[in-house]
C-alpha positions in Angstrom: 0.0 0.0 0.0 1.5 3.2 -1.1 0.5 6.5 0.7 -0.4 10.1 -0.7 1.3 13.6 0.6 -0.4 16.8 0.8 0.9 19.6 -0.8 0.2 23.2 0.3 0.1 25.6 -2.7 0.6 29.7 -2.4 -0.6 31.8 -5.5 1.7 34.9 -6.1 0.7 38.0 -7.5 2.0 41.1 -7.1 4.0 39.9 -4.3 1.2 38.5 -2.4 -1.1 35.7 -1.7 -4.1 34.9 -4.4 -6.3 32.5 -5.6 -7.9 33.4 -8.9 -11.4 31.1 -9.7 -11.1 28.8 -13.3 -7.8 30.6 -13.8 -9.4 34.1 -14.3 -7.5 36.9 -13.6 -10.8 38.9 -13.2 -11.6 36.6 -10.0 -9.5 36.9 -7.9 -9.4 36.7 -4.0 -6.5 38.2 -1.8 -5.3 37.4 1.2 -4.0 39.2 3.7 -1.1 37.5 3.9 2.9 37.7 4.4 4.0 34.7 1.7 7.2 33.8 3.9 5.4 34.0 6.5 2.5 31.7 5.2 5.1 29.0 4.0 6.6 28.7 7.3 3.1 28.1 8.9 3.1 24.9 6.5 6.4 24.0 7.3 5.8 24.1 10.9 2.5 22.4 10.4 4.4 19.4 8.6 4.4 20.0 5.2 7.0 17.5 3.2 7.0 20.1 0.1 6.1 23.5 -1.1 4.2 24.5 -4.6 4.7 28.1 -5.2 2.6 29.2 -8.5 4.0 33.0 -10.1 0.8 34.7 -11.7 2.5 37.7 -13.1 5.4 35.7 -14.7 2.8 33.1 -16.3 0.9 35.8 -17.7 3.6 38.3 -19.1 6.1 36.0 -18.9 9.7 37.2 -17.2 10.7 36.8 -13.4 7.3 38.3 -12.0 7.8 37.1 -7.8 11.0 35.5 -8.3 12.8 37.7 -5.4 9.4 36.2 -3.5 10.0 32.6 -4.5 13.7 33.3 -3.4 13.1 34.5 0.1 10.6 31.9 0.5 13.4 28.7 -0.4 16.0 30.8 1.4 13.5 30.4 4.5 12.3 26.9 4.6 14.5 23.6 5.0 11.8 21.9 2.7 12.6 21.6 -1.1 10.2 24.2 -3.1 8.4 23.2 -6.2 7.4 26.4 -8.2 5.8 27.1 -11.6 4.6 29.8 -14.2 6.7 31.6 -16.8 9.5 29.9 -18.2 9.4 30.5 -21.5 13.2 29.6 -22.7 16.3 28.0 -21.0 17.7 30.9 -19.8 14.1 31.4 -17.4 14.7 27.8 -16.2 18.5 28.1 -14.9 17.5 31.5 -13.2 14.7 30.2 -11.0 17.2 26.6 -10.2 19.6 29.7 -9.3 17.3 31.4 -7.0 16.9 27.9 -4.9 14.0 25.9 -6.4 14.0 22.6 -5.8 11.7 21.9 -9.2 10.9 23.7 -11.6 6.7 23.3 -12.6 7.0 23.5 -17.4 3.1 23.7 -18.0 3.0 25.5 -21.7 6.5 24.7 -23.2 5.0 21.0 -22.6 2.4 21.6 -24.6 4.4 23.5 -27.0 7.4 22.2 -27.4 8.2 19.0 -25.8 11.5 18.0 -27.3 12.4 21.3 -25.8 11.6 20.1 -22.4 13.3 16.2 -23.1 16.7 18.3 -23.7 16.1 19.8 -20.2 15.4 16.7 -18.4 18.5 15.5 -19.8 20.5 18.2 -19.2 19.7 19.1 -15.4 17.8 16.0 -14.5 14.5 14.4 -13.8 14.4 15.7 -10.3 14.4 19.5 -10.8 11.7 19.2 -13.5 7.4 19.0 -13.0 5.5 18.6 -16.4 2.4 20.5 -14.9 -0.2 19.8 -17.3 -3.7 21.7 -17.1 -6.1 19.5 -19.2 -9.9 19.3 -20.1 -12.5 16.6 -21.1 -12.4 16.1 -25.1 -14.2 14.1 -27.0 -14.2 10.3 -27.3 -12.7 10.5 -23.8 -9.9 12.2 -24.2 -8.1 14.6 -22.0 -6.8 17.6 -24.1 -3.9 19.3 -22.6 -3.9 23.5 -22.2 -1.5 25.8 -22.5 -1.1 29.9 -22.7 -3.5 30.3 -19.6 -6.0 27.8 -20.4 -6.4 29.7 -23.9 -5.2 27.3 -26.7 -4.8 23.5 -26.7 -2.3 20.9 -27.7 -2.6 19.4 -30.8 -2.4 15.6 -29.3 -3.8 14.1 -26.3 -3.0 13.8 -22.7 -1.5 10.1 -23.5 0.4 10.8 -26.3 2.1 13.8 -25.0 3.3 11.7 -21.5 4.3 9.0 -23.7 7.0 11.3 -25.1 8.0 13.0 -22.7 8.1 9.7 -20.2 10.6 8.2 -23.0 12.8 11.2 -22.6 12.9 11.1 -18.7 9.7 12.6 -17.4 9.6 10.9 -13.6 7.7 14.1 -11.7 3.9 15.3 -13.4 1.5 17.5 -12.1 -2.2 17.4 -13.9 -4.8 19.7 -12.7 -8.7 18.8 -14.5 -9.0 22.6 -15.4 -12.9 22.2 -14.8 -12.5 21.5 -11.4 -9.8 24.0 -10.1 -10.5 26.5 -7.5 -14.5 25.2 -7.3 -14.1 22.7 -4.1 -16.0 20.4 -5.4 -13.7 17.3 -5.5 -11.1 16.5 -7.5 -10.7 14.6 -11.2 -10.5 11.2 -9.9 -11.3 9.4 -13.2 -8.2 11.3 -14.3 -6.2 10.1 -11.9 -6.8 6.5 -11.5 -5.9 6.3 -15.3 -3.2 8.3 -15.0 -1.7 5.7 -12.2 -2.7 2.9 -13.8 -1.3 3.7 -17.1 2.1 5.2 -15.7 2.7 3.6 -12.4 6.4 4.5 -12.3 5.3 8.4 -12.7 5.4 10.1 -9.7 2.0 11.9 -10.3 0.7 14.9 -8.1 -3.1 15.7 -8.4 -4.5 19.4 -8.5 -7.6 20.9 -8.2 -11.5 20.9 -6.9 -10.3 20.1 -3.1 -12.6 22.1 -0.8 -12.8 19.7 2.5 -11.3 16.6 4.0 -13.2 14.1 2.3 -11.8 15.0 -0.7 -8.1 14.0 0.4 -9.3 10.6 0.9 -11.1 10.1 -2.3 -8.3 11.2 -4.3 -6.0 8.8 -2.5 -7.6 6.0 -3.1 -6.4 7.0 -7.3 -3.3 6.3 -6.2 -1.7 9.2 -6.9 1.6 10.3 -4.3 0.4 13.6 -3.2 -2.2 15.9 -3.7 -1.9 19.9 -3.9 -4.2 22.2 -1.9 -4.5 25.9 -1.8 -7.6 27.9 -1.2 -8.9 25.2 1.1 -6.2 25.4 3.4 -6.4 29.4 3.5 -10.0 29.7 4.2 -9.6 26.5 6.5 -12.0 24.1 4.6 -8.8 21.5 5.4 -7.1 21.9 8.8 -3.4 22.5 8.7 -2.9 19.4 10.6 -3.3 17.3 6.9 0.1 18.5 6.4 1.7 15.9 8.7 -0.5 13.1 7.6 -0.5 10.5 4.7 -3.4 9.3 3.6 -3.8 5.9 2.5 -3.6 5.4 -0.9 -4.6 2.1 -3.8 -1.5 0.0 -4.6 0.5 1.2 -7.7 
């Protein structure tokens, strides 16, 4: 029996703590919120791992809350996963340099895969996340996003992991884009295929958690850890989550 993680997420903007609703920029909710401060709660609460999510630089592109993301690694002794922005090599190596643990690709997967294959051969498997935002299709089929939810891949879910697992893909993040920031429960048809079909991934679920239950039904997919944000600032989920892990279905 393998067991799942929870993984507390921060959304930056502007240097502080958001969570924006279906990925909208128009609905967004602040918090009042110091970000290092906020990280440390979670480390302190138990938390194995970090996921830090830059708003500005996914949007526009650039280092958007970089320093942030910097003084946030420089002040926990957990590793730091952290996404939104890279749009070239040069992007990737700065935000390795300012201490992430792992970097999150979400687009340039999408995009340009054999782009991301050189990476995971040049710096490793460990320091890269394929975070892949997908929606129902037809027949099925899970069509992965990219540019902000705006445009879709041109293949599948499936054939998209099947390249970039044969070029050294261990660490994927896939968020059903219907279900993010509603609280309603999380993708688990997704999930139990994507752990059946790719048992050696190391596969993080995201999205639709809004209360305790929801932890335990997205275990059971088998997935190895589960992200939550919103839920654990408006306490929906109790902090003490964070030092738990939840049964999960054998691999």
């Amino acid at each position: 029996m393998t067991s799942m993680i929870v993984i507390p997420a921060l959304d930056l903007r502007d240097g502080g703590v958001v969570r924006l609703q279906q990925g909208d920029y128009q609905r967004e909710t602040r918090y009042a919120l110091s970000p290092v401060d906020q990280a440390r709660a979670y480390q302190d609460a138990g938390a194995e791992i970090l996921h830090l999510v830059d708003l500005d630089a996914a949007r526009d592109g650039g280092d958007g809350n970089l320093d942030t993301i910097a003084a946030i690694a420089e002040a926990l002794s957990i590793p730091v996963q952290a996404g939104g922005g890279v749009r070239d090599e040069a992007g990737l190596a700065r935000r390795l340099d300012a201490g992430i643990d792992r970097v999150v690709l979400g687009s340039l997967c999408v995009r340009s895969p054999d782009l991301v294959i050189g990476w995971l051969e040049r710096y490793g498997p460990e320091r890269i996340v394929a975070g892949l935002d997908v929606r129902p299709g037809d027949g099925g089929r899970w069509i992965p996003q990219a540019a902000g939810w705006t445009e879709a891949g041109d293949e599948d879910l499936f054939a998209l992991l099947e390249r970039l697992k044969a070029g050294g893909l261990r660490h994927l993040l896939c968020t059903d884009i219907t279900r993010d920031g509603m609280l309603t429960g999380s993708g688990r048809a997704l999930y139990r295929e994507l752990t059946a079909r790719y048992p050696d991934l190391v596969v993080q679920a995201s999205g639709g958690i809004g209360e305790p239950a929801h932890l335990a039904e997205v275990a059971a997919t088998g997935v190895a850890g589960c992200i939550v944000g919103r839920a654990l600032l408006e306490g929906r989920v109790p902090l003490d989550v964070l030092a738990e892990s939840l049964p999960s279905a054998p691999a």
